[in-house]
N, C-alpha and C positions, 0 to 999 in steps of 0.2 A: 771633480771627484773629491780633494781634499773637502771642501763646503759638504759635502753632502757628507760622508766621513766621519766630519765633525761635527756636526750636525746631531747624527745617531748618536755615536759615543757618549755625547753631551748630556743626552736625554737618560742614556743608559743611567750615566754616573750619579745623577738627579734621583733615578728611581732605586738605586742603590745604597743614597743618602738617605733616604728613606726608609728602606728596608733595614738597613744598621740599628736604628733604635726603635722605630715605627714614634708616637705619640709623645711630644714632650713630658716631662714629667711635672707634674705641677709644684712638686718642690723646691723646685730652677726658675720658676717663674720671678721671685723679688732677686734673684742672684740675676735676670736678666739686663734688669740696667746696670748693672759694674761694667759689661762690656762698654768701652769707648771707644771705639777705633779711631786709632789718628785720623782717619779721613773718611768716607763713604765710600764704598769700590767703585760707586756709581758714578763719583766722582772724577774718578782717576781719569782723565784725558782721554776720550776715542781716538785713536793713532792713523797716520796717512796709512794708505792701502798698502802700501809699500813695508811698511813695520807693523803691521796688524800681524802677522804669521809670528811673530818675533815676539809681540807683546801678550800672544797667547800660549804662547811656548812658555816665558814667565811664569806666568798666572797659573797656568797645571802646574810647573814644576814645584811653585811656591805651597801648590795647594797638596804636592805630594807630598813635601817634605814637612809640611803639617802633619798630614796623618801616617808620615810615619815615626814618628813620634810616641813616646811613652803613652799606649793606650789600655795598661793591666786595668786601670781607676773605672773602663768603659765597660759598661753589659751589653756591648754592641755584641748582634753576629757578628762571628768571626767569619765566615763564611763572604758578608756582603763587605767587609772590611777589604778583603784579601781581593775579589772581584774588584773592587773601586778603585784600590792601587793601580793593578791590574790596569784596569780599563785608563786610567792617568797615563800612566805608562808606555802604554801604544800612544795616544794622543802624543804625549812627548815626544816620542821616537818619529812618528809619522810626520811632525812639525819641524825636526831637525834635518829629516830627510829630506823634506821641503824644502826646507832654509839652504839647506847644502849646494841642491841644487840650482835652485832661486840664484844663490850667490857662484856661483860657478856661470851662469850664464849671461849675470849680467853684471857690473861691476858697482851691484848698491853699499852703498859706503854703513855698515851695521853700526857704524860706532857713532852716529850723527848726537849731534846734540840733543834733538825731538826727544831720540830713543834710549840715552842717558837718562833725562829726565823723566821720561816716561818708567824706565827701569827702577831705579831710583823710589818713584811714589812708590811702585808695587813691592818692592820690597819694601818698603817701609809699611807699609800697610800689613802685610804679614811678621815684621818685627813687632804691630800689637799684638797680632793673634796670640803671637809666640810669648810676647810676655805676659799677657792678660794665663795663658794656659800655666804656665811658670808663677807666676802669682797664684795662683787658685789649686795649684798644689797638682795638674791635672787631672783634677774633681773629676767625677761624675755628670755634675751640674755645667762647668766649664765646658769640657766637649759637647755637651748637647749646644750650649748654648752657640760653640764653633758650627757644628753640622748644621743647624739651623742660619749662619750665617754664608755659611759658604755657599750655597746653593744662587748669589746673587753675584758671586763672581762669575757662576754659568752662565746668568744672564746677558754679564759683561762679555764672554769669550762670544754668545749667542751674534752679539752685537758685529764683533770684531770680524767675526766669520761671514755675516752678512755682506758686509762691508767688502770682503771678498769676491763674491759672488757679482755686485755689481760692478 
């Protein structure tokens, strides 16, 4: 049920990213290479099955506390803004719920070394966002250039949920 779930939500959250600004703007296009991110999200470690729930519960939280963040600078809908929270949100909650119970029934040790590390990259990965966004004053230009990045950490949670299922 979670897999499936997450699954929708996922898709929702995508097509909400989308709806925020629709079409890059093509004034952001030479401000596109400033982004560097410490790493590739794609990068970041696929996690045992066991810490997949854990390292996807990260990754939304990481990506809520992104957008909710100073975003007067955005001509986003406010509308698909407030839904994408939103939809993070439940994800988050659904994922703890999860986890709560997960760990109430079996005795996996959450603090394992994998999932330090694991932890660890994603946050650090979102300490660029945060400061590329903080360097760039949160421009205009800077969020798009985030909402256009973020939709590849979906792919990641995509992965992670997969992973699940089997």
């Amino acid at each position: 049920m979670l897999h499936f779930q997450q699954n929708k939500v996922n898709k929702e959250s995508l097509e909400l990213l989308k709806k925020m600004s629709g079409i890059f703007p093509s004034q952001c296009i030479r401000e596109r290479t400033a982004f560097k991110p410490t790493q590739e999200v794609s990068q970041l470690p696929l996690f045992q099955k066991d810490n997949a729930k854990m390292a996807m519960q990260e990754i939304l939280q990481e990506i809520f506390n992104i957008f909710s963040k100073n975003l007067t600078q955005s001509t986003w809908d406010g509308i698909s803004i407030v839904r994408f929270q939103n939809r993070l949100y439940q994800q988050i909650q659904q994922l703890e719920a999860c986890l709560k119970a997960q760990m109430e029934k079996d005795l996996t040790n959450p603090e394992s070394e994998d999932l330090q590390h694991t932890s660890w990259r994603v946050k650090q990965y979102f300490q660029g966002i945060d400061a590329f966004l903080k360097e760039k004053q949160y421009s205009l230009c800077a969020w798009e250039i985030i909402r256009v990045e973020i939709p590849r950490c979906f792919v990641l949670t995509d992965k992670l949920n997969r992973s699940l299922s089997n």
